[in-house]
TORFIMAR-890856 format. One record per residue: residue in one letter; x, y, z of N, C-alpha, C in turn. Coordinates in steps of 0.02 Angstrom, whole numbers, plus 50000, padded with zeros to 5 digits. Layout:
AXYZXYZXYZ...
This chain:
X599515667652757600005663152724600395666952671X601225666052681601625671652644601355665852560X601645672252496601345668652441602085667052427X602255664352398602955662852347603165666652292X603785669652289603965673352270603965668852181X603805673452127603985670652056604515668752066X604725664652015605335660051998605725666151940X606455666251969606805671351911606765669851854X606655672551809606835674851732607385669851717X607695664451687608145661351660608675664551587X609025666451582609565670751550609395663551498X609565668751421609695666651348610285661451342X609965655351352610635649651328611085653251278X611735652551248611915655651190612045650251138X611925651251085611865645651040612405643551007X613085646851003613575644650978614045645451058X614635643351072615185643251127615615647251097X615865652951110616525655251086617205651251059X617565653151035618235645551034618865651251067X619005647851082619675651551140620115653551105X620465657951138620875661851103621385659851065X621525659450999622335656150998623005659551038X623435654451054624015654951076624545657851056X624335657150996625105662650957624965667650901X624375673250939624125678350905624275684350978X623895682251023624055689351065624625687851129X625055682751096625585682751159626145688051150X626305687051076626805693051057626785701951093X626355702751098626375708351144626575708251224X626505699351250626845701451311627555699751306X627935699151266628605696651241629045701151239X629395701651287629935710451298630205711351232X630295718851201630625720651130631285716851126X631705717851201632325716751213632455714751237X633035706551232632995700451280633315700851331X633225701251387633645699251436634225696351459X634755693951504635205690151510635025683251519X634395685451555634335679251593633725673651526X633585676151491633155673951421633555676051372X634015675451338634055678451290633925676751245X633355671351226632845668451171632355672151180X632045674551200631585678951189631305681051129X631815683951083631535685451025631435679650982X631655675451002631605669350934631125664350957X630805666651012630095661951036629595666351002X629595670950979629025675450951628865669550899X629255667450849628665664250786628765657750800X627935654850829627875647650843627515645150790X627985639350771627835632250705627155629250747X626705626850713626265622250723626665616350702X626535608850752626735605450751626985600850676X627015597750652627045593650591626405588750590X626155587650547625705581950546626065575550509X625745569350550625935563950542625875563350472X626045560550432625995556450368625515551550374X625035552150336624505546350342624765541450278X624465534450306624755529750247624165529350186X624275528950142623685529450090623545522750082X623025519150088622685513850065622265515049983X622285508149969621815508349894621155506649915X620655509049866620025505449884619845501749861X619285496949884619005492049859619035488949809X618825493549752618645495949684619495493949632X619925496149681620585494949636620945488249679X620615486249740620745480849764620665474049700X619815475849693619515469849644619635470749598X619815474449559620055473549495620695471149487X621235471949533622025468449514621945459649556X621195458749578621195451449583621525449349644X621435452549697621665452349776621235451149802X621355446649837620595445149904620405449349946X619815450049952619475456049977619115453050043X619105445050039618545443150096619065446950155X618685450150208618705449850272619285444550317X619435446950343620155441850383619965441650468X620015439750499620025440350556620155447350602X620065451450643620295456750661620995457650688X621335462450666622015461850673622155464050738X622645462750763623145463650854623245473350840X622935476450852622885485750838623645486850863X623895485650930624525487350950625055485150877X624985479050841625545476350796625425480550746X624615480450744624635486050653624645491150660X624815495550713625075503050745625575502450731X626095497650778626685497950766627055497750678X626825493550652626755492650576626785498850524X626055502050550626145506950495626385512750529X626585515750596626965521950596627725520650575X628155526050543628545526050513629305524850565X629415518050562630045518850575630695524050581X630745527950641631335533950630631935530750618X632505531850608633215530850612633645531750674X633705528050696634335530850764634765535150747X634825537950809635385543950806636045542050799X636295544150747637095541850767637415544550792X637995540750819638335537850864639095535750867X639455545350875640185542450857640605538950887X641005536050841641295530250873642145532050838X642485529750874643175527750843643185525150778X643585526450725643765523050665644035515750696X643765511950671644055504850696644635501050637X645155497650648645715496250588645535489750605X645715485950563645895479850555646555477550519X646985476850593647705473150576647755465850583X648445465650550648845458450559648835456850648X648645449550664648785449550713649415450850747X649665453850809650225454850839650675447850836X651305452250831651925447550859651995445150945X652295442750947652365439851032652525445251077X653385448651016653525452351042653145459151064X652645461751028652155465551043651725466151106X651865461451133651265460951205652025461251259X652745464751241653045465351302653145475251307X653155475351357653165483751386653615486651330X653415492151303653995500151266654745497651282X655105496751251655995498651266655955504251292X656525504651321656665509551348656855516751301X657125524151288657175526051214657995527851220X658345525051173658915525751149659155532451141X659645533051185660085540051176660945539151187X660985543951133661695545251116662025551451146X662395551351192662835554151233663115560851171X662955568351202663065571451134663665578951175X663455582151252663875584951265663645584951355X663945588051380663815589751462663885597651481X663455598651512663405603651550662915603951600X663235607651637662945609751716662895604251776X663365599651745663525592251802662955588951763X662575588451693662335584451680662645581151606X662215574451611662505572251535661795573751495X661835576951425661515576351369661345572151310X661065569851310660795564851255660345568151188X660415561551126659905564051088659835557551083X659155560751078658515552551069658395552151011X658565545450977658335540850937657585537850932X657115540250963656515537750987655915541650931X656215547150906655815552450874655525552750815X655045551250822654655550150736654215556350715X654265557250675654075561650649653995560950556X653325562450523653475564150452652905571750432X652915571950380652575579450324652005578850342X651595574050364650775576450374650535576950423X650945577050484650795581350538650295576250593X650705569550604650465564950646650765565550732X650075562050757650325561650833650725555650852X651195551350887651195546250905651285545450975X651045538750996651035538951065651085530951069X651605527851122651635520251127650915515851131X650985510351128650335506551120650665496751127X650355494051170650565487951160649905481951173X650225477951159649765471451141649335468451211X648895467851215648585465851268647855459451258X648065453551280647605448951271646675450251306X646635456951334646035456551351645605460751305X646135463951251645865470851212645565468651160X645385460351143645095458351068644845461351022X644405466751056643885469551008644385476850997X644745479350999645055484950977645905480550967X645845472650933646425472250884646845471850946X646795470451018647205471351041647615474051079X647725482251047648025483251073647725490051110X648105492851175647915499751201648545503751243X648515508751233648835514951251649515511451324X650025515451319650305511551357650995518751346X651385518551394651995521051402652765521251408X653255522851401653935518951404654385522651470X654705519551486655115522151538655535528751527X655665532851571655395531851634654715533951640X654405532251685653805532351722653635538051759X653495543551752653835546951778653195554451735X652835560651763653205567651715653575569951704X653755572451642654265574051619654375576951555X654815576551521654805580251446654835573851395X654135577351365653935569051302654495570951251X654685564551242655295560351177654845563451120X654445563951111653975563351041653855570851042X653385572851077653465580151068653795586351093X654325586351040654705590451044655335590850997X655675596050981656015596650914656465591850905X656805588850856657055584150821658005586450867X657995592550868658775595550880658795596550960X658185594751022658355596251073658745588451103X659125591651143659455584251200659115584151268X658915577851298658915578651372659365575351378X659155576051452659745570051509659135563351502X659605559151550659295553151559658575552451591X658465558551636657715555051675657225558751620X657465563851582657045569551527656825573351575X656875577651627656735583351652657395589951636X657655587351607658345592851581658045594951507X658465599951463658355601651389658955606251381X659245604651329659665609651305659555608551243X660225611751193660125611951111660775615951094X661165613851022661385618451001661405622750949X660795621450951660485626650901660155633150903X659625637150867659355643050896658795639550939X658105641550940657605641350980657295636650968X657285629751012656895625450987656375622251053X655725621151056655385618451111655045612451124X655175611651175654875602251198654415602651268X653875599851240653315602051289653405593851328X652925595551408652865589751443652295585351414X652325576551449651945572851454651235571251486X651125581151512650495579351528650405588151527X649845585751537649335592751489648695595551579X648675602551555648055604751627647345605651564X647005603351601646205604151561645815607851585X645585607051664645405614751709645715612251775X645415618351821645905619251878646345623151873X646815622451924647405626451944647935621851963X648395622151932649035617451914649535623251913X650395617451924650905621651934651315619351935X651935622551928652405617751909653185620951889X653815621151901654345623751910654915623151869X655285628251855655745627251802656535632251841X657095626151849657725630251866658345631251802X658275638351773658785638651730659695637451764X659585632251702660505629251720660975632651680X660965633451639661295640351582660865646251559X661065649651572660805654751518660935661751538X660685667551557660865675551597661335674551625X661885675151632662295676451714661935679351762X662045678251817661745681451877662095686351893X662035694551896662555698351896662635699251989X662255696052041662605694652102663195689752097X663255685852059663825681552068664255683252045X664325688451963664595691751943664735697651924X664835703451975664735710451977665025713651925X665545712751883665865713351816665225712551763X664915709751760664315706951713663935711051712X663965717551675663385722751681662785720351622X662155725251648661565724651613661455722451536X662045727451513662075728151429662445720351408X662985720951427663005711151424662685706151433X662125708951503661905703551516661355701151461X661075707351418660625706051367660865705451298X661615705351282661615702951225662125696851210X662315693751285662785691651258662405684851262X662565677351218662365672251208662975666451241X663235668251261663765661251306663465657051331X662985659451381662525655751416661925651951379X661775655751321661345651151305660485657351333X659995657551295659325659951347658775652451327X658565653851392657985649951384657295653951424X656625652651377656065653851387655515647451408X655015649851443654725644751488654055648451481X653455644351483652925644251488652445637751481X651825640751445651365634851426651165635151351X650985628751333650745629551251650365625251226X649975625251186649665619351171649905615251098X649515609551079649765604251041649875607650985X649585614050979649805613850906650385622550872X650555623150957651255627550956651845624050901X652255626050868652595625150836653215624350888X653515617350868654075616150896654925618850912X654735621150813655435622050809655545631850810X655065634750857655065639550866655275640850962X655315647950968655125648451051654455647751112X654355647051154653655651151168653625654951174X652765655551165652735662751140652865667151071X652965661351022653005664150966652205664750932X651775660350939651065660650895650735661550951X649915660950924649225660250976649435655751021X649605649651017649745644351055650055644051089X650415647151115650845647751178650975655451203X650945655551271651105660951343651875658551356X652205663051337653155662151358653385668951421X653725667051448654215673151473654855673351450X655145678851420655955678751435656375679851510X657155676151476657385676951539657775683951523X657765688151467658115694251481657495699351480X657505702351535657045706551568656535704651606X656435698951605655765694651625655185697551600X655235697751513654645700751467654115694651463X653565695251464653065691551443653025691451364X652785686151334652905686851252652245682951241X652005682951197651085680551150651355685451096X651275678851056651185683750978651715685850942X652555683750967652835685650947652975693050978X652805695851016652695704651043652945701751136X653495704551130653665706251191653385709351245X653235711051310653155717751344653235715151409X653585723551422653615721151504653265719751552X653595714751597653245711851654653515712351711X654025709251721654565709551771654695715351811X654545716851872654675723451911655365723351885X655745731851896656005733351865656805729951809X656075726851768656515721251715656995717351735X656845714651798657355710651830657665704551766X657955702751775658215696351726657985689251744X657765682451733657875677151740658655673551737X658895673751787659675672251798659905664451809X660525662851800660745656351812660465654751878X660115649751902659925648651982659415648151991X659045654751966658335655351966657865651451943X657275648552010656795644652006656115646851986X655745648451946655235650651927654605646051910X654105648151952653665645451957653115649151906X652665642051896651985644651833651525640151869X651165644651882650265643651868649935645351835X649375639551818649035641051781648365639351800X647765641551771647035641151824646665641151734X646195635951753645835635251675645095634151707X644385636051690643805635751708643575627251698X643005626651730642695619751717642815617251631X642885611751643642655608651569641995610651533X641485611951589640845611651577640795619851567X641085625051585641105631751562641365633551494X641805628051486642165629751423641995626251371X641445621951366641095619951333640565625551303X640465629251371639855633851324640115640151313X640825640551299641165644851281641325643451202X641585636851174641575636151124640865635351069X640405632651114639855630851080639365636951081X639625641851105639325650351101638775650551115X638705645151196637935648951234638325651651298X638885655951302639165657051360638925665951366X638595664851423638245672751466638565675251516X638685680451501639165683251562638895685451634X638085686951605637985688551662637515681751699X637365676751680637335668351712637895666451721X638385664951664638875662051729639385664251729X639385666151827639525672151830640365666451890X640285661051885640795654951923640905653551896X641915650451883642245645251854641775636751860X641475636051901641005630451899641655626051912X642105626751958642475619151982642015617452028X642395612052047642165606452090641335605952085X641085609952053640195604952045640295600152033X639665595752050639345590352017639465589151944X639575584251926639885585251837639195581951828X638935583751761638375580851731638175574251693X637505571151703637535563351700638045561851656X638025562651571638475562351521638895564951523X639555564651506640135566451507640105567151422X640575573151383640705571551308641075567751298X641025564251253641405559751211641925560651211X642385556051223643245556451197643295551151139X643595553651087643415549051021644345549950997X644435545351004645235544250982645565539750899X645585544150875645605539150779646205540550792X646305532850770647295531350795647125524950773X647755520550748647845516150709648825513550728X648695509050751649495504250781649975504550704X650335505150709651035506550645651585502350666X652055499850627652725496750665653255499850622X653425502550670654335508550646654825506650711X655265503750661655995501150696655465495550735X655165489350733655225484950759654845487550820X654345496750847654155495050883653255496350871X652945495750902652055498550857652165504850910X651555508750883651335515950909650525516150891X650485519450908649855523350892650035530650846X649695531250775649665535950747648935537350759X649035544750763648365548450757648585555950705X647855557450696647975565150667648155568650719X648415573550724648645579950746648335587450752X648275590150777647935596550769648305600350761X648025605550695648405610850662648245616350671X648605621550661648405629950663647815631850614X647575636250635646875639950595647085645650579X646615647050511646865654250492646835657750545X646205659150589645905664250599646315666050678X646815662750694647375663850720648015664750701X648065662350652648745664450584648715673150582X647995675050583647875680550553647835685750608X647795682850669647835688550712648705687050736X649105682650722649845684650738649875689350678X649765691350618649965694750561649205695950546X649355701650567648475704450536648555706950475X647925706650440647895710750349648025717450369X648075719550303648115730050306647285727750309X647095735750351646575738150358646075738650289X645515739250290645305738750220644945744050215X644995747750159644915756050126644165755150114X643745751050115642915751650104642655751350174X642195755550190642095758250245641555754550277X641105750850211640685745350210640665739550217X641165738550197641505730950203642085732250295X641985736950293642635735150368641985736750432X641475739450429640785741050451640755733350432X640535727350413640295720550402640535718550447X641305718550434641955713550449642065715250538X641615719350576642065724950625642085718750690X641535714250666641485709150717641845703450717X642245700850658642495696150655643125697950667X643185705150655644055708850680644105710950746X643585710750779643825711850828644285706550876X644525708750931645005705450976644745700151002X645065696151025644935689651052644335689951133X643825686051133643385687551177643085680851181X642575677251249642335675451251641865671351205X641305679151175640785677651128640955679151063X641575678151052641825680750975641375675850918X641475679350865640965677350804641535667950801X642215667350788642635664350776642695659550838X642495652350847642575649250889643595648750914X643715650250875644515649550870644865655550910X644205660650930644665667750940644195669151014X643685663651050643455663551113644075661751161X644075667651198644535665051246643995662851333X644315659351393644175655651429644035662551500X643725662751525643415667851577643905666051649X643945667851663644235664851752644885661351738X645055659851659645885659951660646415662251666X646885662651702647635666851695648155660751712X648755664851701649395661751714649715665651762X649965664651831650305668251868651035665951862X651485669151884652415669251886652485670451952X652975665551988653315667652049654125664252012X654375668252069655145669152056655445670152125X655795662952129655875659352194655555660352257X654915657852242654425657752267653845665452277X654175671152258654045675652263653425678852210X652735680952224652415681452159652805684852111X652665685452046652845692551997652095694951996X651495691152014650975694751965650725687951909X650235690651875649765686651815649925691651763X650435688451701650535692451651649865690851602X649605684651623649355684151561648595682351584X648015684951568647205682651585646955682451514X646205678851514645745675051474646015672951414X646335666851437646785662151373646275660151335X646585657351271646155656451204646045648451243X645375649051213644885642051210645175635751172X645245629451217645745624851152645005618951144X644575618051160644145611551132643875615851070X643695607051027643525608150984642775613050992X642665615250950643045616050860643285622450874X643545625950925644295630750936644955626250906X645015618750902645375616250891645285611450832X645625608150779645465605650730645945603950704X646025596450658646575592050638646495598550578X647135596350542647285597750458646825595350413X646725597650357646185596150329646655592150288X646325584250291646795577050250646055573450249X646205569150213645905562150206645705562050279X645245556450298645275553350342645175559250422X645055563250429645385568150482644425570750480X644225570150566643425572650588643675577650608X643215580750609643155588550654642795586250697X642895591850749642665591350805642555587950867X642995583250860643105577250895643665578250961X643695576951019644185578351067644365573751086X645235570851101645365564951107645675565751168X645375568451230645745569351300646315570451306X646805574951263647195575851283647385583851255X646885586751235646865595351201646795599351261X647395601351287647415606751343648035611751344X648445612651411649105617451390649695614951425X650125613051396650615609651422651145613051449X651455610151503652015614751504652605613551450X652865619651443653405620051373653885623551392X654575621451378655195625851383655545623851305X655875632051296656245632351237656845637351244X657495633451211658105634051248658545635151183X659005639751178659325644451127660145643651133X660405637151100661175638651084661545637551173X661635633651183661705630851242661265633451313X660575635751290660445637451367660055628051382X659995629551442659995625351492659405626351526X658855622651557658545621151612658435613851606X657985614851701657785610151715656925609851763X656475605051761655775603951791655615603051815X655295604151863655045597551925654155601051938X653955592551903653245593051934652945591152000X653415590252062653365591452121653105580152115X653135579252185652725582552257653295587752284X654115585652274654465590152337654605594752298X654355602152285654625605752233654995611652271X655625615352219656205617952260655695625452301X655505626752280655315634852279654325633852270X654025630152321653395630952319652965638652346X652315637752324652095644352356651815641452412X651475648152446651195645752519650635643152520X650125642652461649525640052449649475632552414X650105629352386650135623452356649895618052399X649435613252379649195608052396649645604752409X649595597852468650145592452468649845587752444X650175582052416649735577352369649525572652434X648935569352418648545565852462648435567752549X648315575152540648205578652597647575579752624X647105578452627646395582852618646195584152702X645675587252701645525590752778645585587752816X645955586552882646005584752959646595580152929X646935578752871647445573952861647995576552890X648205582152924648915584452972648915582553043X649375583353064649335578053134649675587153175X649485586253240649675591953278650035595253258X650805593653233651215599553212651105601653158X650485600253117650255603653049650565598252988X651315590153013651535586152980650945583652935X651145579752868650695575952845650695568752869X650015566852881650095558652914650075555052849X650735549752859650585542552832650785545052761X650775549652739650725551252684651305550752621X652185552352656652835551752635652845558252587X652625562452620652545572552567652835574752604X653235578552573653465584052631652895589752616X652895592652688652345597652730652395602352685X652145604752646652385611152612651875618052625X651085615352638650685620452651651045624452730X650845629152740650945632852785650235632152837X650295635952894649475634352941649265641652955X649275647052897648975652452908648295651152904X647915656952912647165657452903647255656852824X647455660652773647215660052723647255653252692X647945648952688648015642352677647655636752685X647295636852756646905635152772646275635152735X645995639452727645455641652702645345637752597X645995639052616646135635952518646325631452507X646395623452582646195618252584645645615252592X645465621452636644465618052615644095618652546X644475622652501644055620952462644055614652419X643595614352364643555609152313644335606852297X644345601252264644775598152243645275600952177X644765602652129645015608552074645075614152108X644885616952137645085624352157645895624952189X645965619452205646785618852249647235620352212X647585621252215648395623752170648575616552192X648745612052120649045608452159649735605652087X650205600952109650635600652054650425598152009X650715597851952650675596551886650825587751901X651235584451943651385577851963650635573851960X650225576851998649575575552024649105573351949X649125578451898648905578651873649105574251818X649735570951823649945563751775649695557151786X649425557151861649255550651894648625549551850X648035556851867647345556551840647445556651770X647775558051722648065555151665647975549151641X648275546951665648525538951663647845536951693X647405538751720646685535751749646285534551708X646435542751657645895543251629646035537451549X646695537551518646895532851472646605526651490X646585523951528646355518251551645565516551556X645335520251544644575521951568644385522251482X644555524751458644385527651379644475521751343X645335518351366645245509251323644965507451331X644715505151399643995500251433643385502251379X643205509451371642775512051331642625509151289X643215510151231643275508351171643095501251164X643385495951215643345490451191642725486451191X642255490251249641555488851261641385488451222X641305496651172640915499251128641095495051084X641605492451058641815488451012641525481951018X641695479951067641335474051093640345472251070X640085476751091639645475751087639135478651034X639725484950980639445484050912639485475650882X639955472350894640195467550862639495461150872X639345462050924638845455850969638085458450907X638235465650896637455466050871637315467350786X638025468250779638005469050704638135461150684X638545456850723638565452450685638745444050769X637985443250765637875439850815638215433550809X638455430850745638495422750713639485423250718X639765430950705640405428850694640935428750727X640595427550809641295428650844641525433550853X641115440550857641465445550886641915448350865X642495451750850643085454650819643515450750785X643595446550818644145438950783643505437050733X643175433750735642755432050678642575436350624X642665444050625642355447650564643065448650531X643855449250581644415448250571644565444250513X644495437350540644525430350505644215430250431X643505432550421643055433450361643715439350324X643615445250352643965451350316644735450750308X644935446250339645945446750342645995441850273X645685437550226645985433950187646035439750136X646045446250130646255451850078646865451950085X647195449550129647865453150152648495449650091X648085443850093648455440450008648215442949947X648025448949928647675452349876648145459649868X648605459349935648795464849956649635466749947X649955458049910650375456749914650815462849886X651385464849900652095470549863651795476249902X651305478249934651105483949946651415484450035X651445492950031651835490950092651135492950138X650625496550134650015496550175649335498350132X648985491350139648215491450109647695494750157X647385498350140646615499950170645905497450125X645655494350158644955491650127644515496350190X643935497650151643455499750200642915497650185X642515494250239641775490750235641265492550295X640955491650290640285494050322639865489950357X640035491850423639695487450465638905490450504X638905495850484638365498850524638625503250569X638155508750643638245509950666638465518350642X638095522950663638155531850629638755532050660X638805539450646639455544450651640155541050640X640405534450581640985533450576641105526950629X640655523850669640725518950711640995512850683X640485512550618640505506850584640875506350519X641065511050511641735509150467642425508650476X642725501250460643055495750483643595498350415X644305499950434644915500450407645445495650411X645455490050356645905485650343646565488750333X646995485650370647695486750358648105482950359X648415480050309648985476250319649715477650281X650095476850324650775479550327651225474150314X651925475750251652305471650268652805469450313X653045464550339653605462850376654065466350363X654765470850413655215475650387655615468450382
């Protein structure tokens, strides 16, 4: 009989357990010296905070219970979920910007009928057209926007009234922005002047994509084919004609200048066909051809996603992540805010919308006119980053320019080339009202992008067209409401009333399949979604308005009721020609403060 083997030896229980390693003692060594593209937090994950500890609530004891003569017996056991809720500390909501909200006089009757039309005075003619100057133009010293606005019975909670336009109907060259001394014609796609250089930008603005859009000089160069007598040296100094310059600019280009005079605007001339930024000329134009009487010149322009240029201003933009303009993605759940502070006015009998305006920044002042160099070797060693040239990741949100942007030139229909790549960044805070009363930073009111702009010198002359039928298209232009398999056998557009303008090469082809932003398509196109988006932003407003009103003040009727309470100031207000009261309704970031205004009768 086998015997049984002893039973093993049993190993030394250990009497204490080790305690595990901490977490933020030996990680730092696996943490690369030097961050990557694809991390470039890296180094700033090295020192980890231990969490915060709760705040405990301090109770008294017993002892100081019974002596101030408080009942001490025992109570029933309390509901734990209620006395949780109870004693953790109430946080604060996040606020939540909102529009400055006014409180006006209710509207006139006349207020709820469409814009007049804008009054012009017959001033001279040329080129088979008539010239006008508009009476429509407001303007004063602190550097306001205006834009029509009329009365609408569904808008209660925003007073009324919302965004609205005057005839014609149409893109074209805005009455409002643009210098005090230019004339159009009647539809406003014309501009002349007889003065030196003055510019009037269009009624609609590119934000991203690729947009385009056409300009035919009616005065200005002679064309020395039509006139072989007309040599070179005349053709550049003489002024009969008038010159006019053409490009893009944004809101806060100076009017009563050319383009192309500041940061804010990309111009070409028409003598030599020089590209100009900055005031600084240089050539562009194969061999310095001229912009001549006749000549149709086309501009494109190509701007990255909204959502790229967001993290261009807000300086998490990586060059080597993103490495795509990011059109046509998926746009993300939230959209940013469009926050519009504007307040209805009545001049000449009609209302508007005033808003602030956006103004120039030094730190673009300073690169049209740079300082002298500075003689401390230490201080210009500090400074070397904030002087440097305009880039992407610049220290200066104002001096990031946009990745995958340019402006191309054709000339009757013909490319010239892209004079101009990685345009300066216009969302905020690249962009920013004047520093006044009343005036947020950082706020974008959907309409900060680059407009088209022409500026016209002592009788020069052009004229615009933001298509669908445009004179001199390229071969890649979109047709409006075209999209894949919409051509019928001969390549015609069905149903559509466009003329055919794409061509049926392979490449054309190819650059209708893509995305919707990626298309070249006209600047026309891009007035419709305009007008979409205005409409979308009132609705906004009035919600939000709406339903601060329901929760701040459940008992008063909504807008008319806090109206009614707050409008009997307006007799407190008497001789004055505009009162502001401000009161406080609640609601963060400026939501809830309510701007009384009342105005006298002209």
């Amino acid at each position: 009989m086998a015997t049984e083997s002893p039973p093993r030896p049993r190993s030394a229980t250990p009497s204490t357990i080790p305690p595990k390693r901490p977490m933020n003692l030996d990680d730092e060594q696996h943490i690369p010296a030097v961050s990557s593209p694809l991390n470039p937090d890296a180094a700033t994950s090295r020192t980890r905070k231990a969490p915060a500890r709760e705040q405990r609530e301090k109770k008294e004891s017993l002892k100081k219970r019974e002596a101030k003569g408080v009942d001490t017996t025992r109570s029933a056991t309390p509901d734990t979920q209620t006395s949780t809720k109870r004693s953790k500390k109430v946080d604060k909501l996040p606020d939540i910007i909102r529009p400055l909200r006014y409180y006006t006089k209710p509207p006139n009757p006349s207020d709820f009928n469409p814009p007049r039309e804008p009054m012009f005075n017959p001033i001279l003619s040329k080129a088979n057209r008539e010239f006008n100057e508009c009476f429509e133009h407001i303007s004063n010293k602190k550097a306001f926007r205006y834009t029509n606005c009329i009365a609408d019975p569904a808008f209660p909670s925003s007073r009324w009234f919302r965004q609205t336009d005057a005839e014609p109907f149409a893109p074209r060259f805005s009455f409002q922005e643009a210098s005090s001394h230019i004339l159009f014609d009647t539809p406003g796609r014309s501009i002349t002047t007889e003065k030196g250089f003055r510019m009037a930008r269009a009624n609609v603005c590119a934000r991203e994509g690729r947009w385009y859009y056409e300009c035919k000089i009616l005065s200005g160069v002679k064309n020395p084919n039509h006139d072989p007598t007309f040599t070179q040296q005349q053709d550049s100094s003489s002024t009969s004609g008038g010159h006019v310059r053409l490009g893009w600019a944004r809101r806060e280009a100076n009017l009563d200048t050319p383009v192309g005079f500041d940061a804010y605007s990309y111009g070409l001339r028409d003598v030599s066909g020089q590209k100009v930024h900055l005031s600084r000329p240089k050539d562009f134009a194969p061999s310095n051809d001229s912009f001549c009487e006749g000549d149709v010149i086309g501009l494109e322009i190509t701007l990255p996603s909204l959502a790229l240029h967001r993290k261009v201003v807000e300086g998490s933009y990586n060059k080597a992540v993103d490495v795509s303009d990011d059109l046509d993605l998926h746009p993300a759940a939230e959209a940013p805010e469009i926050i519009r502070d504007r307040v209805p006015i009545r001049y000449k009998g009609v209302v508007y919308f005033e808003q602030f305006e956006y103004s120039s920044v030094k730190d673009l002042e300073d690169l049209m006119n740079p300082a002298p160099s500075l003689s401390n070797a230490a201080v210009a060693a500090k400074d070397a980053a904030a002087t440097a040239p305009p880039h992407p990741n610049h220290p200066s949100a104002a001096l990031r320019t946009l990745p995958f942007s340019s402006i191309k030139v054709y000339k009757n229909s013909k490319l010239l080339g892209a004079p101009f790549t990685d345009l300066l960044a216009f969302l905020p805070p690249a962009s920013r009202p004047a520093a006044q009363q009343g005036a947020r930073d950082g706020l974008d009111d959907g309409m900060l992008g680059y407009f088209p702009a022409i500026s016209v010198f002592r009788g020069g002359a052009a004229e615009v067209n933001f298509g669908p039928d445009f004179w001199c298209p390229p071969s890649d232009l979109a047709v409006p409401g075209q999209e894949d398999g919409d051509e019928g056998e001969d390549g015609d557009v069905n149903d559509h009333g466009a003329t055919a303008l794409a061509s049926r090469d392979p490449a054309t082809r190819k650059q209708h399949s893509q995305g919707k932003n990626s298309r070249l398509r006209g600047m026309g196109e891009r007035y419709v979604e305009q007008i979409a988006e205005d409409v979308v932003y009132d609705l906004v407003d009035e919600v939000d308005f709406w339903m601060l009103d329901a929760v701040e003040n459940p008992d008063a009727g909504g807008m008319e009721g806090a109206a009614a309470q707050k409008g009997r100031s307006a007799s407190t207000a008497a001789g004055m020609d505009t009162a502001v009261v401000l009161t406080e309704l609640g609601g963060g970031g400026g939501g809830g403060e309510i701007k009384e205004i009342v105005q006298e009768e002209e």
